[in-house]
ROGUVO-185864 format. One line per field, with one value per residue (C-alpha): x, y, z; residue number from 1; residue in one letter. Coordinates in Angstrom, 3 decimals, m for minus. Layout:
residues N
c1: [X;...]
c2: [Y;...]
c3: [Z;...]
resi: [NUM;...]
resn: [a;...]
//
This chain:
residues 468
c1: [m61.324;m60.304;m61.894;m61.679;m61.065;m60.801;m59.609;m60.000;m58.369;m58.391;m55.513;m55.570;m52.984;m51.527;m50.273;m52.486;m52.974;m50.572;m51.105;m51.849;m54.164;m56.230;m56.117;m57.880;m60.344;m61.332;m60.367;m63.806;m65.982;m63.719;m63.075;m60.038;m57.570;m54.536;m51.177;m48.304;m45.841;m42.202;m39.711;m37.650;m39.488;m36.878;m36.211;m37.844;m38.015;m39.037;m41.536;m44.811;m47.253;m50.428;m54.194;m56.239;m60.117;m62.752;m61.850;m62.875;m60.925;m59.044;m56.607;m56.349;m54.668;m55.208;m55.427;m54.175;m56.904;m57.305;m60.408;m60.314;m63.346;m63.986;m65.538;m68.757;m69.228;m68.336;m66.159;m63.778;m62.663;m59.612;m57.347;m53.526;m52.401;m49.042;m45.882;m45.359;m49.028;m49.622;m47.181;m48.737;m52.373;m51.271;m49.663;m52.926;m54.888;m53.401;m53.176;m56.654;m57.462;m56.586;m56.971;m58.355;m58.204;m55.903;m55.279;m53.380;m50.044;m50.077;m47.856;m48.937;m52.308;m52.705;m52.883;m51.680;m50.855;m48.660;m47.310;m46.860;m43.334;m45.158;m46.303;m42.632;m44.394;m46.016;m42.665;m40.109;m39.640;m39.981;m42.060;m44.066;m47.509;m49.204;m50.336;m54.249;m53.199;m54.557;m51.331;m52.290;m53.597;m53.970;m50.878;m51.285;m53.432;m53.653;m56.280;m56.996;m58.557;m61.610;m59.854;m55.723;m55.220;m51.530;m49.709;m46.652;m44.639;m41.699;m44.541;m47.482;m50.025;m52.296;m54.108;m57.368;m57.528;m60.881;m60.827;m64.218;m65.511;m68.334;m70.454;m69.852;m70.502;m67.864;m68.463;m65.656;m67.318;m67.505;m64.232;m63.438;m66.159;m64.573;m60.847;m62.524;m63.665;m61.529;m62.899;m62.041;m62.568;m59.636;m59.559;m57.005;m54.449;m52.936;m51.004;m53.040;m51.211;m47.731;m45.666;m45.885;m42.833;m42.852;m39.546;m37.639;m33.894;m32.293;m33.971;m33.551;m29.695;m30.303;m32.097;m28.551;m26.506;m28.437;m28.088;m23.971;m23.746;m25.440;m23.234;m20.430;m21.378;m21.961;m25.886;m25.806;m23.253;m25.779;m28.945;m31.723;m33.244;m35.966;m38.250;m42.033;m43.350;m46.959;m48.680;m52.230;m53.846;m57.083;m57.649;m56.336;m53.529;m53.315;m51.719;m48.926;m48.185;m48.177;m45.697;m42.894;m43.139;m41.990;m39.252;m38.254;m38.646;m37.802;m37.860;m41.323;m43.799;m46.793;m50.791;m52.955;m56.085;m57.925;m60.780;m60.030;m56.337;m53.991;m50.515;m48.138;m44.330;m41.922;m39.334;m35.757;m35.657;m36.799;m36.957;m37.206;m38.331;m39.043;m39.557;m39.766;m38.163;m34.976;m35.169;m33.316;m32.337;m31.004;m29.606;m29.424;m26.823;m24.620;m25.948;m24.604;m26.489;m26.808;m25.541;m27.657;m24.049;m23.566;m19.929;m19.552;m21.764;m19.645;m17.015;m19.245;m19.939;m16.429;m16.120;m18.970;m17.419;m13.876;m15.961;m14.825;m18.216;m20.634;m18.484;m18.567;m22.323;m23.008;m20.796;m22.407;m26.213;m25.179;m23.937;m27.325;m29.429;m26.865;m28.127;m31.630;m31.577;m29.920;m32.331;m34.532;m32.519;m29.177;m26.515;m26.925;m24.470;m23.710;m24.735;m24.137;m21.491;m21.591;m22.965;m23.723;m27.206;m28.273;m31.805;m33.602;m31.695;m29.448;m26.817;m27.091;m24.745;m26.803;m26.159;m27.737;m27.940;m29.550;m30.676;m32.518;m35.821;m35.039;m37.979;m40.293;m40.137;m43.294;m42.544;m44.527;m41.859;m38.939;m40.894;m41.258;m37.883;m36.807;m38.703;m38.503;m35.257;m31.913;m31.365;m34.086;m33.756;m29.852;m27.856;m28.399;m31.758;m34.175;m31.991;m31.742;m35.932;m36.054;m33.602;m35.978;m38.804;m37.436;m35.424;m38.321;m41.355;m44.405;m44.766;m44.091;m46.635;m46.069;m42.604;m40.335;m42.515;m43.211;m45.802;m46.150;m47.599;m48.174;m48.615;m50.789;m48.118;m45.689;m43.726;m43.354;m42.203;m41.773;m40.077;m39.610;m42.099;m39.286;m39.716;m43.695;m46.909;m49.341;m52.735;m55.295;m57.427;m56.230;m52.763;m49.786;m47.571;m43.924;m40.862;m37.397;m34.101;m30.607;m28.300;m26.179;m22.418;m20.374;m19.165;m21.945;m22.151;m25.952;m25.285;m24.777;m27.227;m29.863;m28.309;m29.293;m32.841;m33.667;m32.150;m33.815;m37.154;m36.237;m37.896;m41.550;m41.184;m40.923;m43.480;m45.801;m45.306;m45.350;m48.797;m50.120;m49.523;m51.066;m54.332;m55.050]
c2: [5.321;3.780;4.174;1.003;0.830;m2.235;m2.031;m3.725;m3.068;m3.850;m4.608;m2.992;m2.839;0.956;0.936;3.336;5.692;8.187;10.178;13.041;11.711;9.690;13.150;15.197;12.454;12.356;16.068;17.562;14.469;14.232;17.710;18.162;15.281;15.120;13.456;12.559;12.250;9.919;10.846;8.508;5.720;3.105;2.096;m0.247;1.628;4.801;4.035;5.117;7.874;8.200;9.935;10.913;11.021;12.155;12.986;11.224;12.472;15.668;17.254;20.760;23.687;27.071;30.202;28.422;25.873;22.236;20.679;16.962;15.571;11.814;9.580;9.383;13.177;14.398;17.381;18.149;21.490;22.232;25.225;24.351;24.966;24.724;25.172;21.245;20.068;20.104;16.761;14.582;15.621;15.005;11.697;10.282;11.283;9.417;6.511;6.323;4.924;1.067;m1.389;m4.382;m6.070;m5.302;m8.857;m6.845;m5.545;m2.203;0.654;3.354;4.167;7.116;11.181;13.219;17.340;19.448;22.003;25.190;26.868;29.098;26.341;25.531;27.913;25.296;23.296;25.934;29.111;30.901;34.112;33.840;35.879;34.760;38.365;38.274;38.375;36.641;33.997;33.164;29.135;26.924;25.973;22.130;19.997;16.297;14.090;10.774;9.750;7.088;6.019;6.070;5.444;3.543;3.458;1.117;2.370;m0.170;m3.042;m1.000;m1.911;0.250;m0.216;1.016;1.058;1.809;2.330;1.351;2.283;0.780;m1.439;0.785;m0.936;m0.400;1.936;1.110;0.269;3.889;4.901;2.749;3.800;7.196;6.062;3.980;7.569;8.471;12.153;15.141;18.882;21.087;24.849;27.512;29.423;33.140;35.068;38.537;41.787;42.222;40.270;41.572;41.260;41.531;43.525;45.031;43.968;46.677;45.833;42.179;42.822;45.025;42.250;40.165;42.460;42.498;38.675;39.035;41.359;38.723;35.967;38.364;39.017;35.569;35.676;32.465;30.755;30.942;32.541;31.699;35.433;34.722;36.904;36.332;36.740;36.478;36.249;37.043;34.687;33.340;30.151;26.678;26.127;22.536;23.313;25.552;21.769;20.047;22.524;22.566;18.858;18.469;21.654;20.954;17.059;16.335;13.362;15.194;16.086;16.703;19.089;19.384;20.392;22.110;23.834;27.416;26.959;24.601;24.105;22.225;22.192;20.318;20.002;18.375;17.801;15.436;16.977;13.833;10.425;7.135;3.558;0.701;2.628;4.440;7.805;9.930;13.272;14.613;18.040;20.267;23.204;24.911;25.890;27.616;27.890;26.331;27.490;25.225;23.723;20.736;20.312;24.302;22.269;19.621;22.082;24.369;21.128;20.329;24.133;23.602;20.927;23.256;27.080;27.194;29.652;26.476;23.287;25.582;26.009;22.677;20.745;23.209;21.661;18.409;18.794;20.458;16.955;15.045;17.040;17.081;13.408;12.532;14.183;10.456;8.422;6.205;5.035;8.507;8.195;9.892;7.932;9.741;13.059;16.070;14.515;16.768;16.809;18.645;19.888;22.066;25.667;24.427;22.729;21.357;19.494;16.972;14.443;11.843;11.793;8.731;6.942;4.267;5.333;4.844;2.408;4.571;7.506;7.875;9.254;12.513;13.802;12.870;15.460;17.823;17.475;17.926;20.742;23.077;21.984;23.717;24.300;26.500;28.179;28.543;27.362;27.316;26.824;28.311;31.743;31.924;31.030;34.597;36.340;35.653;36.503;40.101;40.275;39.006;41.593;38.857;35.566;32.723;30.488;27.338;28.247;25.930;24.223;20.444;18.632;14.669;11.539;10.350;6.436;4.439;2.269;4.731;5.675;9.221;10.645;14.684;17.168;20.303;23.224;24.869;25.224;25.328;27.136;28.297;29.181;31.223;33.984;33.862;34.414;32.215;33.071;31.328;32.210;31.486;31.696;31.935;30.438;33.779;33.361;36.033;35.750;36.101;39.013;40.418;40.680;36.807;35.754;38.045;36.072;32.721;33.131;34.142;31.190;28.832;30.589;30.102;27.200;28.501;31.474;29.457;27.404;29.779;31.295;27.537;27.057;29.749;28.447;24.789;24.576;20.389]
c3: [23.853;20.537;17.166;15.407;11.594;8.896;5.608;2.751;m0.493;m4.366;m6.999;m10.171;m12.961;m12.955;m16.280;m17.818;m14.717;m13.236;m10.276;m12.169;m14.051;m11.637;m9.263;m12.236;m12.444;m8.776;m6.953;m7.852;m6.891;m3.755;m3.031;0.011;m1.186;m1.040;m3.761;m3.010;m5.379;m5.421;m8.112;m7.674;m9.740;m9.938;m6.471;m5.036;m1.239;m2.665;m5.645;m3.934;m4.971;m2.510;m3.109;0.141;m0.526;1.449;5.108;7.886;10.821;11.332;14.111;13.715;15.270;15.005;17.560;20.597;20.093;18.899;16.841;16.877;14.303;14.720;11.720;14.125;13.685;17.173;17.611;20.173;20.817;23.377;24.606;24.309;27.444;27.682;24.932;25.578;25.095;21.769;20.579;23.628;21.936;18.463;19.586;21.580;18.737;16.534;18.884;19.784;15.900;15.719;12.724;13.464;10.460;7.790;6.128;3.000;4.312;2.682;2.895;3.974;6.491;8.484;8.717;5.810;6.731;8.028;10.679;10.109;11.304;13.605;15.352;17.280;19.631;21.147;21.101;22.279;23.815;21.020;21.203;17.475;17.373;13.835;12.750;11.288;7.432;4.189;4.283;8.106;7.806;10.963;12.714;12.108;9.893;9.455;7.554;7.931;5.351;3.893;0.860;m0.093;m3.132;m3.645;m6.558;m6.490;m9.785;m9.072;m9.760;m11.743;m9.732;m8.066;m4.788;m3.618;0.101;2.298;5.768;7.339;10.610;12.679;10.442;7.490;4.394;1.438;m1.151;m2.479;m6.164;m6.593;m6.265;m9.045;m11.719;m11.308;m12.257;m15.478;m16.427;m19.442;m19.186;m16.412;m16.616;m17.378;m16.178;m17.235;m15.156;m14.980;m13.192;m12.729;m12.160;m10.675;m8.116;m4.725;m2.320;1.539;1.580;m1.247;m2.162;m0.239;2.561;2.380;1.992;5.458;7.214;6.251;7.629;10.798;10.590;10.609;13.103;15.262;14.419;14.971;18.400;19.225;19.538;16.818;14.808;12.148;10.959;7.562;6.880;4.446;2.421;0.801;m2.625;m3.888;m7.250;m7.861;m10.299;m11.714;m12.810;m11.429;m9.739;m9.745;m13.609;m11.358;m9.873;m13.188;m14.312;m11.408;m10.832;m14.591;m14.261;m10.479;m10.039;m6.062;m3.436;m2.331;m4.743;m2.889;m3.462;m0.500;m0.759;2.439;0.751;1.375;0.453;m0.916;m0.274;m2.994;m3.844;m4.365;m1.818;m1.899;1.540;4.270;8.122;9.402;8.149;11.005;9.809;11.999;14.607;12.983;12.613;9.536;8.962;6.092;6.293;2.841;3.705;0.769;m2.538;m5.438;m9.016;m11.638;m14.868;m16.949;m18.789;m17.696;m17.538;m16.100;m12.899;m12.705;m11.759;m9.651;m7.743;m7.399;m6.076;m3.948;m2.100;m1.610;m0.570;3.633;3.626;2.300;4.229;7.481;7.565;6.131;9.053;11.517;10.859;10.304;14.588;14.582;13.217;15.312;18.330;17.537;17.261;20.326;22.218;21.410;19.783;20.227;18.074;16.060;13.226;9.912;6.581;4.258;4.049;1.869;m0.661;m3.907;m5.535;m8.656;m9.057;m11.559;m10.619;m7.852;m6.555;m3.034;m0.616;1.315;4.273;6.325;10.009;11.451;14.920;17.110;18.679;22.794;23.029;25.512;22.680;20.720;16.622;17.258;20.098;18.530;15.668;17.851;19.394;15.869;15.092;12.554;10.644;11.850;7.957;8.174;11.120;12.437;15.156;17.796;16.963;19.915;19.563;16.143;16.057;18.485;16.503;13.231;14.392;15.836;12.158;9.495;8.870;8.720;10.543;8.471;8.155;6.713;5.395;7.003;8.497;7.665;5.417;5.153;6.800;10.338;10.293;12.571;12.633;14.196;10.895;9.756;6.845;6.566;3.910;5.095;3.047;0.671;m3.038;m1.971;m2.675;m0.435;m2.692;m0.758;m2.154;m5.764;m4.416;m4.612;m1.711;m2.055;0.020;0.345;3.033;2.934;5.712;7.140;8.961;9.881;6.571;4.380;1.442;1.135;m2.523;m2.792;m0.011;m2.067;m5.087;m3.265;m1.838;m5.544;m7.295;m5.032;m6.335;m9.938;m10.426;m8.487;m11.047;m14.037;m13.109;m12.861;m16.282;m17.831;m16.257;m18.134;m21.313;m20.395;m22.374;m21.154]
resi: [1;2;3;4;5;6;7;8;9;10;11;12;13;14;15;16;17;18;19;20;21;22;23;24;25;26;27;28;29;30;31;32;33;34;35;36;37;38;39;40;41;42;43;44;45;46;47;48;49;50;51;52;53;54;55;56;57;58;59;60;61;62;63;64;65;66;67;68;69;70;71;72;73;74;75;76;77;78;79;80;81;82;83;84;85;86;87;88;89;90;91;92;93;94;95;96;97;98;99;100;101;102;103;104;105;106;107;108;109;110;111;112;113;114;115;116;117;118;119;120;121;122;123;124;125;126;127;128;129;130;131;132;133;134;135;136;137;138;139;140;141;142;143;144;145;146;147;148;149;150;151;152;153;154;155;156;157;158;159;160;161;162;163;164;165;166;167;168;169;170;171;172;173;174;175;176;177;178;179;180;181;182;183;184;185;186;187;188;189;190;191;192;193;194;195;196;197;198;199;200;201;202;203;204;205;206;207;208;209;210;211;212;213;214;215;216;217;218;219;220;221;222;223;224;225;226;227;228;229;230;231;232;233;234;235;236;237;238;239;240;241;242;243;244;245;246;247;248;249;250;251;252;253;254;255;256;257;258;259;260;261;262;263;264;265;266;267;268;269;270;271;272;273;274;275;276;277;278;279;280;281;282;283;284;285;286;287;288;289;290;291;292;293;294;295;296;297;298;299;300;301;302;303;304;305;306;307;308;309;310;311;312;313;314;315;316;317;318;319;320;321;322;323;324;325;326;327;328;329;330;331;332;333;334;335;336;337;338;339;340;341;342;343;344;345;346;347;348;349;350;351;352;353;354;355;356;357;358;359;360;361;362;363;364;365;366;367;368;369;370;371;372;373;374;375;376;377;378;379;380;381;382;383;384;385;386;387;388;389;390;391;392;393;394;395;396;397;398;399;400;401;402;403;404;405;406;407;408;409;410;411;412;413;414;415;416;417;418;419;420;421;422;423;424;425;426;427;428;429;430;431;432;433;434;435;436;437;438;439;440;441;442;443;444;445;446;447;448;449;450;451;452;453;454;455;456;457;458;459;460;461;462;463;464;465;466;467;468]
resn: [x;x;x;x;x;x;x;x;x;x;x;x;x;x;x;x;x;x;x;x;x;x;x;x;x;x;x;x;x;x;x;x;x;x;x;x;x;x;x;x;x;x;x;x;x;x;x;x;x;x;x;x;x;x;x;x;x;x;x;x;x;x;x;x;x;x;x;x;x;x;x;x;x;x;x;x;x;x;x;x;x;x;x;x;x;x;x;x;x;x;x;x;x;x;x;x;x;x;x;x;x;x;x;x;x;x;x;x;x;x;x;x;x;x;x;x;x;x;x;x;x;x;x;x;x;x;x;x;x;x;x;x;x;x;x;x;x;x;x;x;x;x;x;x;x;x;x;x;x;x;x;x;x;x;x;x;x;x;x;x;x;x;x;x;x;x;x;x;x;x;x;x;x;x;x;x;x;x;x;x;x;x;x;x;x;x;x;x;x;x;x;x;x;x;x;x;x;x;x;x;x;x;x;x;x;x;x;x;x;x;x;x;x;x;x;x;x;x;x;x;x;x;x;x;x;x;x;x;x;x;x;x;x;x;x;x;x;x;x;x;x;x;x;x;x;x;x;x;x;x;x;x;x;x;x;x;x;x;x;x;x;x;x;x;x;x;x;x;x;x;x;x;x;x;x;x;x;x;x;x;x;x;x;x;x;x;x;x;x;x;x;x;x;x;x;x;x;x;x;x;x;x;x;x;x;x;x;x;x;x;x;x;x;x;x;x;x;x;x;x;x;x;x;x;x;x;x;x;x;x;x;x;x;x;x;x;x;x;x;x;x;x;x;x;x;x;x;x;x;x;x;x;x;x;x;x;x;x;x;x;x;x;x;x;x;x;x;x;x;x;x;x;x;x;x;x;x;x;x;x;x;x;x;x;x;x;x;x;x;x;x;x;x;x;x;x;x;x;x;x;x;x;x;x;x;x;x;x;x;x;x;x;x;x;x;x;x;x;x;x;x;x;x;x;x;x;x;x;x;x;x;x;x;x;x;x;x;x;x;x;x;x;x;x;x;x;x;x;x;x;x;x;x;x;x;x;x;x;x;x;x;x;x;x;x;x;x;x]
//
């Protein structure tokens, strides 16, 4: 049966609002809203921002179990029966919501969330057992919500969309008295006590060599050993946001708000991304550090783009989004090649694998299909998913995993949970992966996982000393 929505929506002039600023004003009125951040400001296909308020449907997996909540109020609860279930469920979900009148042509309506990477057990073979810990959060969570907020920074204007069900009157009026507010509270942030670490540097540099000697046998060209930190802190960690979206700016800037936790980051990478039926990967393999010289990076890059170690496991994944794409798409093809990308504390090489949907393929499997990124995992990917989950100590949660939108119209756009946060009971849990070959040197893998957490670190100690 289909839920029926219309929306209706409002222009306003943005010029005096950011995201940030109209997120403070509203995330304690509305609490469990989500912002989405672009960085790229100056193109015209990427110059969106978006703010979720107030919740009015939700799809969420947890414990071998899925809770669908409608906007009448009823709940559904269901067992997930099977490893291939889950996607179909997800996908006739979000199918059974339909707009019926949507006279503005907006960009963006539908479910904002993500999946966790422990959820590819209900995609693969892969034997993962979430252990009961403080970091464990449900497997998959997507909001659709009342109002989205859209802020078009290409054209300054900003867009107040409500979604109404039934003969729900709009309430719209209310939404905007808030933004006219000129006032919001501020709260203070510290870290509290020491870091803690899930496995010490010797023993990451053992959980390498465990990953070579696999390679070397032939179990998997190629393996991404990670290891988790966490930070104990009072305070607010929306100013932890503030700070790495100004030190770490990425194509994904993103907060999510669940209530009991909070996930945020900002993440240079997209796992997959479908808009009027082409699908795009973009692959990030090979990474060295930055030095923080400018012209010493230039040459770094220029070594980047020579190291046999970096090209081989970059060319490897980029087969490995070729693959994964084929699996629902035609006429995959390669974009864009090697292509080198600078960021806050790293350098990345970065390409762009892209494809036709086959027309009987729904968005949600070809996510699935696609699911969890091979640059996060190995190749190939269902054995190097086993291998990781015999090698790594804890589960991993939403590492790895995706966070994004699911549109009504079919469109999807996903960045893969690197250089992210997850906040839950005063703790800020953040963790990081390095891509092993038979190759590899512990030292310099150990080297890698803890440049890519540079920038998380020194965001945290910048939040601490924001007093607005």
């Amino acid at each position: 049966m289909k839920t029926k929505l219309r929306t209706i929506s409002k222009k306003l002039l943005a010029d005096l609002h950011t995201p940030v600023s109209i997120y403070l004003k509203i995330r304690d009125i509305y609490p469990e809203s989500v912002l989405l951040e672009s960085s790229d400001y100056h193109g015209s296909d990427n110059s969106y921002s978006f703010i979720g308020l107030q919740a009015a449907a939700k799809f969420i997996a947890s414990d071998d179990t899925v809770t669908e909540q409608y906007p009448n109020g009823e709940i559904l609860n269901y067992a997930i029966n099977s490893y291939n279930s889950l996607p179909e469920q997800l996908q006739r979900f979000t199918n059974s919501f339909e707009i019926v009148d949507n006279k503005n042509e907006l960009p963006f309506n539908g479910f904002f969330g993500y999946t966790a990477y422990d959820a590819v057990r209900y995609f693969e073979k892969v034997p993962i057992q979430p252990q009961k810990s403080s970091t464990q959060v449900p497997d998959m969570y997507y909001i659709l919500y009342k109002y989205i907020l859209v802020i078009d920074h290409f054209k300054n204007e900003l867009f107040i969309v409500e979604n109404l069900f039934n003969a729900e009157q709009s309430r719209m009026d209310e939404v905007i008295s808030h933004l006219e507010n000129r006032n919001y509270a501020s709260y203070n942030f510290a870290p509290k006590g020491e870091e803690l670490c899930n496995m010490s540097d010797e023993h990451y540099k053992e959980t390498v060599k465990q990953g070579i000697q696999h390679c070397k046998r032939g179990d998997t060209f190629q393996i991404v050993i990670s290891r988790r930190f966490g930070q104990p802190f009072t305070g607010d960690d929306f100013k932890v946001y503030r700070a790495l979206r100004s030190i770490n700016p990425s194509p994904y800037l993103f907060y999510f708000d669940f209530g009991s936790f909070r996930i945020f980051g900002s993440s240079p990478e997209t796992h997959v991304q479908v808009k009027k039926g082409k699908a795009y990967i973009d692959p990030i393999a090979g990474t060295f550090r930055r030095t923080g010289d400018d012209e010493k990076d230039l040459q770094l890059a220029e070594a980047l783009l020579k190291d046999p170690k970096e090209n081989a496991e970059h060319v490897m994944l980029v087969d490995l989004a070729r693959n994964d794409l084929s699996r629902n798409a035609s006429d995959v093809q390669l974009d864009i090649y090697k292509e080198v990308q600078f960021y806050s504390h790293v350098i990345h090489l970065v390409s762009r694998v892209s494809g036709k949907l086959f027309p009987d393929v729904h968005p949600v499997r070809l996510f699935a299909d696609t699911f969890p990124a091979g640059t996060l995992s190995g190749a190939p990917k269902v054995r190097a998913m086993q291998l990781i989950n015999e090698i790594e100590p804890d589960t991993r949660g939403i590492y790895g995993g995706c966070i994004g939108y699911i549109g009504l119209n079919g469109d999807i756009n996903q960045a893969i949970t690197i250089r992210t946060f997850l906040s839950i009971k005063n703790t800020l849990y953040y963790q990081a992966g390095a891509g092993i070959v038979a190759k590899s040197d512990p030292e310099s893998e150990l080297q890698e996982v803890n440049n890519k957490l540079g920038a998380l670190k020194k965001a945290i100690d910048l939040a601490a000393t924001l007093k607005n």
